[in-house]
RODOLO-945137 format. One record per residue (C-alpha): residue in one letter; x, y, z. Coordinates in pm, whole numbers, plus 50000, padded with zeros to 5 digits. Layout:
<sites>
A; X; Y; Z
...
</sites>
This chain:
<sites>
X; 92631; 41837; 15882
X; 92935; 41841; 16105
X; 93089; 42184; 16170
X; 93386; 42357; 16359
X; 93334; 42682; 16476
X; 93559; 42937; 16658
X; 93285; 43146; 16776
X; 93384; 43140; 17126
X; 93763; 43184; 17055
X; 93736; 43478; 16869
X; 93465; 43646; 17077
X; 93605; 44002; 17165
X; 93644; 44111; 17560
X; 93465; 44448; 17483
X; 93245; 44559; 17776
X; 92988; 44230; 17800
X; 92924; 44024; 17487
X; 92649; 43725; 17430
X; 92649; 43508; 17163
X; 92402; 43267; 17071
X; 92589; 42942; 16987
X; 92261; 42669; 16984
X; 91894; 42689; 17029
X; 91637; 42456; 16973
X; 91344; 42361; 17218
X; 91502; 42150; 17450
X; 91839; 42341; 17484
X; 92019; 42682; 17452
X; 92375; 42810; 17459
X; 92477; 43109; 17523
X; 92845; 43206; 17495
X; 92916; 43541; 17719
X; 93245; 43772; 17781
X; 93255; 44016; 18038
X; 93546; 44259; 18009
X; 93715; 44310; 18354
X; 93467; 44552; 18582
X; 93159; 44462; 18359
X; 92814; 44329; 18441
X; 92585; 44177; 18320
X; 92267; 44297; 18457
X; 92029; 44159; 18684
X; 91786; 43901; 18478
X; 91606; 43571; 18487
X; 91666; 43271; 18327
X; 91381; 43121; 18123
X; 91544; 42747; 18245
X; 91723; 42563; 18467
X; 92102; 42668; 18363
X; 92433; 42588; 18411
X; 92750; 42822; 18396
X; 93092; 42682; 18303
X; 93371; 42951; 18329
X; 93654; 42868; 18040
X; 93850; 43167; 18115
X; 93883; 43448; 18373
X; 93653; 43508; 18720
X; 93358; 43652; 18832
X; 93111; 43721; 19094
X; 92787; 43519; 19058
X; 92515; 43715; 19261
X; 92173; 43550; 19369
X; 91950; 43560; 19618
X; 92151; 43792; 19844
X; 92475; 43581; 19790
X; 92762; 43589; 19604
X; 92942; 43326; 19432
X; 93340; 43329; 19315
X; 93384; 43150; 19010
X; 93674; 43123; 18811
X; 93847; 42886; 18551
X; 93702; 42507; 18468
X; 93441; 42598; 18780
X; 93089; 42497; 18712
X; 92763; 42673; 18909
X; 92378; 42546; 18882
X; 92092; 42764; 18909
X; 91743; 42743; 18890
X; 91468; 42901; 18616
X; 91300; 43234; 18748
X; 91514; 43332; 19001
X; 91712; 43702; 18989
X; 92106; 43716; 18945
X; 92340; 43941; 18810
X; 92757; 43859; 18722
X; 93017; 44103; 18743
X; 93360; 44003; 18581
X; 93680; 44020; 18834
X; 93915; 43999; 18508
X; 93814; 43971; 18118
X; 93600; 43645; 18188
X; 93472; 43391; 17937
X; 93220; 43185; 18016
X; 92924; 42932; 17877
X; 92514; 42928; 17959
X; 92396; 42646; 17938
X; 92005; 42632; 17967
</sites>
C-alpha cells in the first residue's frame, strides 16, 4: 500500500509537461514543468487550487494581473476563473485542486 515514486523528479523540462500524480473525488494533483519561455494556456480550474512552485519561476496571470512566483512560493486561486502561466526559467511546479 505504501509507495515511493519519483514521478516529479524525473519529469523532463520539454516545452510544458502535466502529470497526473492523484485523483480521487475529493482531491487532484497535478505535477506540471514548463520549459523556460513556455505556457501553459489560458484554462479554468474545475476547483479551488493551490500552486506550490518546487523549482524555477513563473508568471501567474489572472484576472488582468500578474503574479511572480518562484521557488517554495505558494499562490491560491479560485474554481472557474481564467489564468494562464508562462515559465521565466525551466519551472517545476505542483496543482493542487
Amino acid at each position: 500500500m505504501y509507495e515511493i515514486g519519483n514521478q516529479i523528479k524525473t519529469q523532463p523540462f520539454n516545452g510544458k509537461n502535466v502529470r497526473k500524480l492523484l485523483k480521487n473525488d475529493a482531491l487532484e494533483v497535478l505535477s506540471i514543468t514548463l520549459e523556460t519561455g513556455s505556457v501553459l494556456p489560458e484554462h479554468t480550474s474545475p476547483r479551488d487550487a493551490t500552486l506550490i512552485v518546487l523549482e524555477g519561476a513563473l508568471d501567474f496571470h489572472i484576472q488582468e494581473e500578474t503574479y511572480f512566483l518562484e521557488y517554495l512560493e505558494v499562490f491560491s486561486f479560485p474554481k472557474e476563473t481564467l489564468h494562464w502561466v508562462e515559465g521565466k526559467a525551466n519551472t517545476r511546479f505542483l496543482i493542487i485542486r
